[in-house]
C-alpha positions as CSV (number, residue, x, y, z in Angstrom):
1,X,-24.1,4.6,10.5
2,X,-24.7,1.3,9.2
3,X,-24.5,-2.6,10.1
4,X,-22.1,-4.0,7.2
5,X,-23.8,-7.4,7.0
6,X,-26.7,-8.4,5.3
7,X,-30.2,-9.0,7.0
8,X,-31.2,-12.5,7.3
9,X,-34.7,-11.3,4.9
10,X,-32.1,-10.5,1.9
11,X,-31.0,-14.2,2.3
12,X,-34.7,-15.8,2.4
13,X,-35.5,-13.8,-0.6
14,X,-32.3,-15.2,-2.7
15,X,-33.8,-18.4,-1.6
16,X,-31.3,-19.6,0.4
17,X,-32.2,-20.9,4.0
18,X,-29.2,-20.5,7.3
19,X,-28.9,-24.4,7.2
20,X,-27.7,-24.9,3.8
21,X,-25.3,-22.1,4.0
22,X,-22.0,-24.6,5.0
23,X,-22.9,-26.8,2.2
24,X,-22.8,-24.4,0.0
25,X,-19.8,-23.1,1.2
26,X,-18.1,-26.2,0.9
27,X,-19.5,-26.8,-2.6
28,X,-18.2,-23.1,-3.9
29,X,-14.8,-24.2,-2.6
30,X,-14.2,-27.3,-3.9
31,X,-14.7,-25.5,-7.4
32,X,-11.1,-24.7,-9.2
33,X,-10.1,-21.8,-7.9
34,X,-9.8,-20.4,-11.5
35,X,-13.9,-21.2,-11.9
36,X,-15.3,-19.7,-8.4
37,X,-17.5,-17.0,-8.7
38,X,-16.8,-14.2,-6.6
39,X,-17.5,-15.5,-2.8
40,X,-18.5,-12.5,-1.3
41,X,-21.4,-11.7,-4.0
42,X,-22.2,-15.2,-3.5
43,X,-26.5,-15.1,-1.9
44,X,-25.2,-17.7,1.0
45,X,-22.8,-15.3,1.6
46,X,-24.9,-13.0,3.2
47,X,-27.1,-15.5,5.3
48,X,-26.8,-15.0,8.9
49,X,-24.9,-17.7,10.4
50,X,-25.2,-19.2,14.2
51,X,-21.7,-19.3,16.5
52,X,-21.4,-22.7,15.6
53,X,-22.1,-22.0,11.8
54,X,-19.9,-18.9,11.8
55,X,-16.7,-21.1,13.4
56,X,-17.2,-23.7,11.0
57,X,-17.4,-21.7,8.2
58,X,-14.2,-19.7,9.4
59,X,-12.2,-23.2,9.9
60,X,-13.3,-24.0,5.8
61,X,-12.1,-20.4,4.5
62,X,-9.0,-20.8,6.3
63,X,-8.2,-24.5,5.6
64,X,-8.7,-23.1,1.8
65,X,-6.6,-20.1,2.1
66,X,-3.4,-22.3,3.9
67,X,-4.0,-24.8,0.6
68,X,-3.8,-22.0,-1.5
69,X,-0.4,-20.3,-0.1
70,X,1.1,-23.9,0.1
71,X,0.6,-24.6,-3.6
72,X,1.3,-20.7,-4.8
73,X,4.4,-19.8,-2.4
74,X,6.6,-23.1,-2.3
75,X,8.2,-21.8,-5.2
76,X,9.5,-18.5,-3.5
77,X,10.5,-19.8,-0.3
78,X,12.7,-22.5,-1.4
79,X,14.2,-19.5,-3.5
80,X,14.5,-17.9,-0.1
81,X,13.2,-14.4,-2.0
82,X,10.2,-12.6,-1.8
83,X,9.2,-9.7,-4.6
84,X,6.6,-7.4,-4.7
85,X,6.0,-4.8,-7.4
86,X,9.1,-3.2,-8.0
87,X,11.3,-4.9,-4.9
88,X,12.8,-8.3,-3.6
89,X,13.5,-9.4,-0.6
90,X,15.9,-12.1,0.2
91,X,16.2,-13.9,3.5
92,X,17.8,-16.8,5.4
93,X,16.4,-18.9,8.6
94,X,17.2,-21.3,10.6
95,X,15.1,-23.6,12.9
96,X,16.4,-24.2,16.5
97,X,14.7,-26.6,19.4
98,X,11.7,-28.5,19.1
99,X,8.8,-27.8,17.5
100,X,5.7,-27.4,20.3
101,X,2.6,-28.8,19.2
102,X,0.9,-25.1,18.9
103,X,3.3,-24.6,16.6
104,X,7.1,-23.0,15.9
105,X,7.7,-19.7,17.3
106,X,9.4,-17.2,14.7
107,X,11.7,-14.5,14.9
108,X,12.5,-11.5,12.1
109,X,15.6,-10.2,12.6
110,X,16.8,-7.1,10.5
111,X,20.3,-5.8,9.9
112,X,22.1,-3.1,10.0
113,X,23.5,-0.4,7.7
114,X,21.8,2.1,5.6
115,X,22.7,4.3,3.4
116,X,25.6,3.1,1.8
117,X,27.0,0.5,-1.0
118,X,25.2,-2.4,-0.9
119,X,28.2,-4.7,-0.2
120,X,28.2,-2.8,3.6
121,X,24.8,-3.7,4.2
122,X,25.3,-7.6,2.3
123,X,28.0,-7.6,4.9
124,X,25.5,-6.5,8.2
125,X,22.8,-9.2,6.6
126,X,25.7,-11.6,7.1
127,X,26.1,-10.3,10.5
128,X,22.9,-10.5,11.6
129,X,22.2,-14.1,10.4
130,X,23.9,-15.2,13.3
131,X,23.5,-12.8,16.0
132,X,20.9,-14.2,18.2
133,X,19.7,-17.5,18.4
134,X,16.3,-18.8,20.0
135,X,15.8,-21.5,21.9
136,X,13.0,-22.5,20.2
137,X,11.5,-21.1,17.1
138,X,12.8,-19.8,13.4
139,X,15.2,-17.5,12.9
140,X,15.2,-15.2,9.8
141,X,16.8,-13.0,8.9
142,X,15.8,-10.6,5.6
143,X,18.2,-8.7,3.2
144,X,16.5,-5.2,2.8
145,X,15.2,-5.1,-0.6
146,X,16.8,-1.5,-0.6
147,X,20.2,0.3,0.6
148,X,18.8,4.0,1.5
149,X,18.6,5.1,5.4
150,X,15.6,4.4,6.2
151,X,15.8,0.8,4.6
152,X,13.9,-0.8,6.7
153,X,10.7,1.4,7.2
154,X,9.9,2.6,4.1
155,X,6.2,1.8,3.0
156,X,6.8,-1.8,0.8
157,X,8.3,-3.4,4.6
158,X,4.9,-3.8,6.0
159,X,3.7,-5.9,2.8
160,X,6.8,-7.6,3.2
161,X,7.2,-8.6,6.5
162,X,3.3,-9.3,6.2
163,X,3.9,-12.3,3.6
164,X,6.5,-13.4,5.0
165,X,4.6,-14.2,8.3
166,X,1.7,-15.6,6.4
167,X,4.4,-18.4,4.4
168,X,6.0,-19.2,7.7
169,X,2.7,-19.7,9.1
170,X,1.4,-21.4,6.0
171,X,4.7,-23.2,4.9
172,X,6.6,-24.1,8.5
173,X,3.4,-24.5,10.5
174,X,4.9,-21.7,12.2
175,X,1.8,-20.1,15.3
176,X,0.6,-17.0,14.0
177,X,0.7,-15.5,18.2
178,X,4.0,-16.2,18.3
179,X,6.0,-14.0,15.9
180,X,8.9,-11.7,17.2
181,X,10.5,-8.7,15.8
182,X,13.7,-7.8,16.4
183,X,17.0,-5.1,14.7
184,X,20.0,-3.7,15.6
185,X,21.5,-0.2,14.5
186,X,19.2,0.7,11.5
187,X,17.5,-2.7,12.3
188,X,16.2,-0.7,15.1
189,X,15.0,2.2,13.3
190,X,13.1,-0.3,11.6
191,X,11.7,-1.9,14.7
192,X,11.1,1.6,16.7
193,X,9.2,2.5,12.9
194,X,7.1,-1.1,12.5
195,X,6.4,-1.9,15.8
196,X,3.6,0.5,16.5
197,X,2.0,0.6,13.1
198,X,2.0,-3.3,12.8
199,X,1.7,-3.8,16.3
200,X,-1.2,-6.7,16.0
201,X,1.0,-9.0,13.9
202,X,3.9,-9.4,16.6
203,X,4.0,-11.2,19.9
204,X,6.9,-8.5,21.5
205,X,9.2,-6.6,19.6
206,X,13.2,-6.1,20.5
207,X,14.8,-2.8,19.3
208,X,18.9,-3.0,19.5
209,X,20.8,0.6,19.3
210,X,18.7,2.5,17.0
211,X,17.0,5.8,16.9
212,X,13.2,6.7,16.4
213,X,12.8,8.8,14.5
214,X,9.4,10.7,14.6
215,X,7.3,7.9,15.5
216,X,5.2,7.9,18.5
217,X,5.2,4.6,21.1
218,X,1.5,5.2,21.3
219,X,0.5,2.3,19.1
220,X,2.6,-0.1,21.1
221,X,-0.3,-0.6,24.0
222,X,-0.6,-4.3,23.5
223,X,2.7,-5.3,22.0
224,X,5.5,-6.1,24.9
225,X,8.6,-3.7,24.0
226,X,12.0,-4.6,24.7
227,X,15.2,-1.4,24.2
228,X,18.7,-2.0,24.7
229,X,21.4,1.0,23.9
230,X,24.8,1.7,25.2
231,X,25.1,4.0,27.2
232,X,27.8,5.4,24.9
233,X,25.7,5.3,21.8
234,X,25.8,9.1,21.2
235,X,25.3,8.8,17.4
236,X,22.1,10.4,16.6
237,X,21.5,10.7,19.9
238,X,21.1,7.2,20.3
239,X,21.5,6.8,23.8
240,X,19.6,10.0,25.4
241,X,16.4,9.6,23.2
242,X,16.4,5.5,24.2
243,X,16.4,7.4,27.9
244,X,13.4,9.2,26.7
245,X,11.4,6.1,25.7
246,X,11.8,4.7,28.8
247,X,10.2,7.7,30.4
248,X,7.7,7.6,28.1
249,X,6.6,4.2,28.4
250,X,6.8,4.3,32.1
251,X,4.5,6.7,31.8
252,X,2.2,5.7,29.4
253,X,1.8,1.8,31.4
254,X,1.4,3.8,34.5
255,X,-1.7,5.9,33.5
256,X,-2.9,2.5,31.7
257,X,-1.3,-0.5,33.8
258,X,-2.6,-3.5,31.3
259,X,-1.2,-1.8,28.8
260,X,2.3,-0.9,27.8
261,X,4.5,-3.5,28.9
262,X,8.6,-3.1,28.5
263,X,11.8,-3.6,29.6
264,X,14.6,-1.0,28.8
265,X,18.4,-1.6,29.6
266,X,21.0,1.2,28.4
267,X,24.1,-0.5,29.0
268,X,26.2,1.1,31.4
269,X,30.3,2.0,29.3
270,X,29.3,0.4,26.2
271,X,28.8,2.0,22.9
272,X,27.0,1.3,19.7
273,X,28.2,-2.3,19.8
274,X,26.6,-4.2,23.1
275,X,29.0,-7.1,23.3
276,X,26.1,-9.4,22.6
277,X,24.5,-8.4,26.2
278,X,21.6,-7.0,24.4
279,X,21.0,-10.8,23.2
280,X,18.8,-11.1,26.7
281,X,16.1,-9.4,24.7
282,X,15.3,-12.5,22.7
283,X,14.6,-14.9,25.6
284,X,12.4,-12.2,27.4
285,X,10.3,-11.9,23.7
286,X,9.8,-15.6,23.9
287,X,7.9,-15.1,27.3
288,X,4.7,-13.3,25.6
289,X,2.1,-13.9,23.2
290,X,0.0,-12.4,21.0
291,X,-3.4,-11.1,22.4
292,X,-5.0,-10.8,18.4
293,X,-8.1,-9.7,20.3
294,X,-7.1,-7.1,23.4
295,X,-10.2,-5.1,25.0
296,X,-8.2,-2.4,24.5
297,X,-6.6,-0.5,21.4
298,X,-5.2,2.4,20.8
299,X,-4.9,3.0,16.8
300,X,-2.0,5.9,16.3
301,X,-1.5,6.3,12.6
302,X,2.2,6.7,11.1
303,X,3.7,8.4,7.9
304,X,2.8,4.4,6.4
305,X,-0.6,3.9,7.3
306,X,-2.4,0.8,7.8
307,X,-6.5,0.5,6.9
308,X,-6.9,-2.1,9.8
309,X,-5.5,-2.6,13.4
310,X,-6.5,-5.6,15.5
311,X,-10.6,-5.0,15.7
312,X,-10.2,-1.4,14.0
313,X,-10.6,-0.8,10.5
314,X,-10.8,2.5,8.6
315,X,-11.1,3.6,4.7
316,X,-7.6,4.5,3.5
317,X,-8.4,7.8,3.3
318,X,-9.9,8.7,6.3
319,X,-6.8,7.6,8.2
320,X,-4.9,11.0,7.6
321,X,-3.1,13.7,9.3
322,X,-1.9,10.8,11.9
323,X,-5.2,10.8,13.6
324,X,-5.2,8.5,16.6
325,X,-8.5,6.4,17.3
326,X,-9.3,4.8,21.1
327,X,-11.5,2.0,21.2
328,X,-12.3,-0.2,24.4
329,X,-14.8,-3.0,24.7
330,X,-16.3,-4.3,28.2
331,X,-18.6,-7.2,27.3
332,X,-21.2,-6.1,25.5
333,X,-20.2,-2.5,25.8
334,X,-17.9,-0.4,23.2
335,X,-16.6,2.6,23.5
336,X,-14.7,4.7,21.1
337,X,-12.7,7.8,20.8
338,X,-11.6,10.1,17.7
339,X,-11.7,12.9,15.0
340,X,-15.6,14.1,14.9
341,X,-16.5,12.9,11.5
342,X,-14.1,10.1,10.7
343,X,-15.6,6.5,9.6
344,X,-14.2,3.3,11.6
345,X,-15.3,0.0,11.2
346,X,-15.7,-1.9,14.5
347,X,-15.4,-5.6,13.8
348,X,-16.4,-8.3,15.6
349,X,-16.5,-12.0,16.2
350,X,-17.4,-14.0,19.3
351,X,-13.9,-13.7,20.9
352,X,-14.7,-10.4,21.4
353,X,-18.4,-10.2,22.4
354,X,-21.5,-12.1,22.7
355,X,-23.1,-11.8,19.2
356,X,-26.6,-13.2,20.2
357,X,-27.2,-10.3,22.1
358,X,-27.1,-6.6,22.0
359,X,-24.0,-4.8,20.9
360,X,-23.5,-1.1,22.5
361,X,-21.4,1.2,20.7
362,X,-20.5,5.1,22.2
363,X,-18.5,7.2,20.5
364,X,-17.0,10.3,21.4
365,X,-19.7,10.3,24.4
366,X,-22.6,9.5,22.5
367,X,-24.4,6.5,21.8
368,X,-24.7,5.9,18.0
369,X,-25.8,1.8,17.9
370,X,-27.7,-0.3,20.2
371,X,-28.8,-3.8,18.4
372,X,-27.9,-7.2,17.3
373,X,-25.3,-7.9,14.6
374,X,-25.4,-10.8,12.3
375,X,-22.7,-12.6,11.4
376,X,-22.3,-13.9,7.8
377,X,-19.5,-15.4,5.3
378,X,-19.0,-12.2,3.4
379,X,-17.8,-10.9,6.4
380,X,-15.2,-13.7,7.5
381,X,-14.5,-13.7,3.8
382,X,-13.4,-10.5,3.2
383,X,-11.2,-10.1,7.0
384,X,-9.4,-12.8,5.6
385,X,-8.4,-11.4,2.1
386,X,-7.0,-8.1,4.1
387,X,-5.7,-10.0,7.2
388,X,-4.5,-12.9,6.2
389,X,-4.5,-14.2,9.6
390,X,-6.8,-16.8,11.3
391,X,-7.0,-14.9,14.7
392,X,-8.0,-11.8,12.5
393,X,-10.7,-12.8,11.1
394,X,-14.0,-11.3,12.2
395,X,-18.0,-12.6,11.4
396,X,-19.5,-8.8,11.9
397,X,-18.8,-5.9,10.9
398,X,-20.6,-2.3,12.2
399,X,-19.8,1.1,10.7
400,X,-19.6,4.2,12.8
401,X,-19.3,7.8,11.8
402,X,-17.7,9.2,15.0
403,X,-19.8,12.1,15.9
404,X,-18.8,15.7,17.5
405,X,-17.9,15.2,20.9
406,X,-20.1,17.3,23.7
């Protein structure tokens, strides 16, 4: 086990003293982009920063990363499509209400269909353009960049919906707590699939008439959970598995009240198609918001699996086999549960605890840290480039190897 900063000592000896290290900061970014030296080898990089330092620096990388999408992505949201490697995405939105000063809420809404001719699911993308409407906030709604069953949970969705958020947030000054997932029929699948493994990125989620799959709700502990099936839905089951869910989440908020929150209506003689009643789900979405930082997480891994989840991280490849990975913190206090033997980062930032004192980590019973962390640019640095998200972005970083348990 390891602290993943670098000691103050490293610093003095590169010459570099804790005062100078926002100047220099500011200097390395004002550079072209093209002529910047890599900023996380940078030697004021690793300096340790003070709260005050370690926010300011945190507002500079962020300021420079929203320049940076504005002048990159303008291009491919006027075009209204998205690609990535080997797939494109196309989408609509529309803005409804006034914008709040915190910032437009924003709502991704998928389609329908599946596996079929891509004219059928053109037609559902048509559909679902106007199917809801917010009071407030921007609707979108994507095309899915394929037409096979599972179109809207394959692996390339996460990266997807992932830049999309970040050129909504970047582009339409849209607030980063306040995004909303929502789908109806294989739109559901999709959110049933995306809402536990992306959990941190969404406000509340709203599954219409769709069918899980293997997934597991277990990753949905901090992400409110709306389901709305007719009662009739007996395609795939539809109906008696969303019964199912509701049990299961009943349970799983009653064992851990803070935790778990949802509403489930199965609609009493209606069948696949709910008449629009299921359209209540988006006003109760736009009740919550996002908690980026909960005291709380519990990290299930999916058949896509994700190397970070709110304060979690984790090497791709120790994240196999579906493990699941409990974490809690109480103050100063962390606690953490898992596979003997796997590596976690546990990243912090002062939302989440007081870094001028003592940080106490347990894992699997035992304690395996018990010290101060530093907080440093590298570190807020690299949270950005694999979050991409202001509220994500962490000053500290510890490593644990979670031991046997007793």
């Amino acid at each position: 086990m390891r602290v993943i900063v670098v000691m103050f000592l490293l610093a003095s000896v590169a010459g570099i003293e804790a005062g100078s290290t926002l100047k220099a900061l500011t200097d390395h970014l004002a550079l072209p982009e093209s002529k910047r030296p890599p900023l996380i080898q940078q030697p004021f990089a690793t300096v340790t920063l003070t709260k005050a330092d370690a926010m300011q620096a945190q507002q500079l990388l962020w300021g420079d990363h929203l320049a940076k999408i504005r002048a990159t992505r303008a291009a491919e949201m006027k075009g209204k499509v998205i690609e990535i490697d080997k797939h494109r995405m196309r989408f609509e939105f529309f803005v409804y209400g006034q914008k709040p000063k915190s910032g437009r809420s924003l709502f991704i809404s998928m389609h329908g269909g599946g596996n079929a001719p891509a004219r059928l699911n053109d037609n559902q993308w048509e559909n679902q353009k106007r199917l809801y409407r917010p009071a407030e906030g921007i609707y979108v709604a994507p095309r899915a960049p394929t037409n096979t069953w599972n179109l809207w949970h394959q692996g390339h969705i996460d990266g997807f919906f992932d830049r999309l958020i970040e050129n909504f947030v970047a582009l339409h000054d849209v607030n980063p707590n306040r995004v909303y997932l929502m789908g109806y029929s294989a739109g559901g699948d999709g959110v049933y699939q995306l809402a536990p493994r992306m959990a941190d990125r969404f406000a509340a989620v709203a599954m219409m008439a769709g069918h899980p799959n293997e997934t597991s709700p277990l990753g949905l502990r901090n992400l409110p959970f709306a389901l709305h099936v007719g009662e009739r839905d007996g395609g795939f089951n539809r109906n008696k598995v969303a019964a199912s869910w509701k049990t299961q989440l009943a349970n799983l908020h009653e064992a851990d009240p803070d935790g778990y929150v949802h509403h489930v209506q199965i609609h009493p003689g209606l069948g696949h198609w709910m008449n629009r009643r299921d359209a209540v789900a988006v006003p109760w979405m736009a009740k919550f918001s996002r908690t980026p930082l909960p005291t709380r997480v519990v990290w299930k891994q999916d058949d896509v699996r994700h190397e970070s989840f709110y304060w979690l991280a984790a090497p791709i490849e120790e994240t196999g086999g579906r493990i699941q990975i409990t974490a809690a913190i109480n103050e100063q206090d962390i606690n953490l549960d898992g596979p003997a033997g796997k590596e976690i980062l546990v990243r912090l930032n002062d939302g989440l605890a007081n870094l001028d004192q003592a940080i106490s980590v347990t894992a699997n019973g035992k304690q395996v840290y018990n010290g101060k962390v530093n907080r440093t640019i590298a570190t807020l640095a690299r949270t950005l480039l694999t979050r991409h998200d202001p509220h994500l972005m962490f000053s500290s970083e510890l490593e644990i190897k979670l031991p046997p348990r007793n």
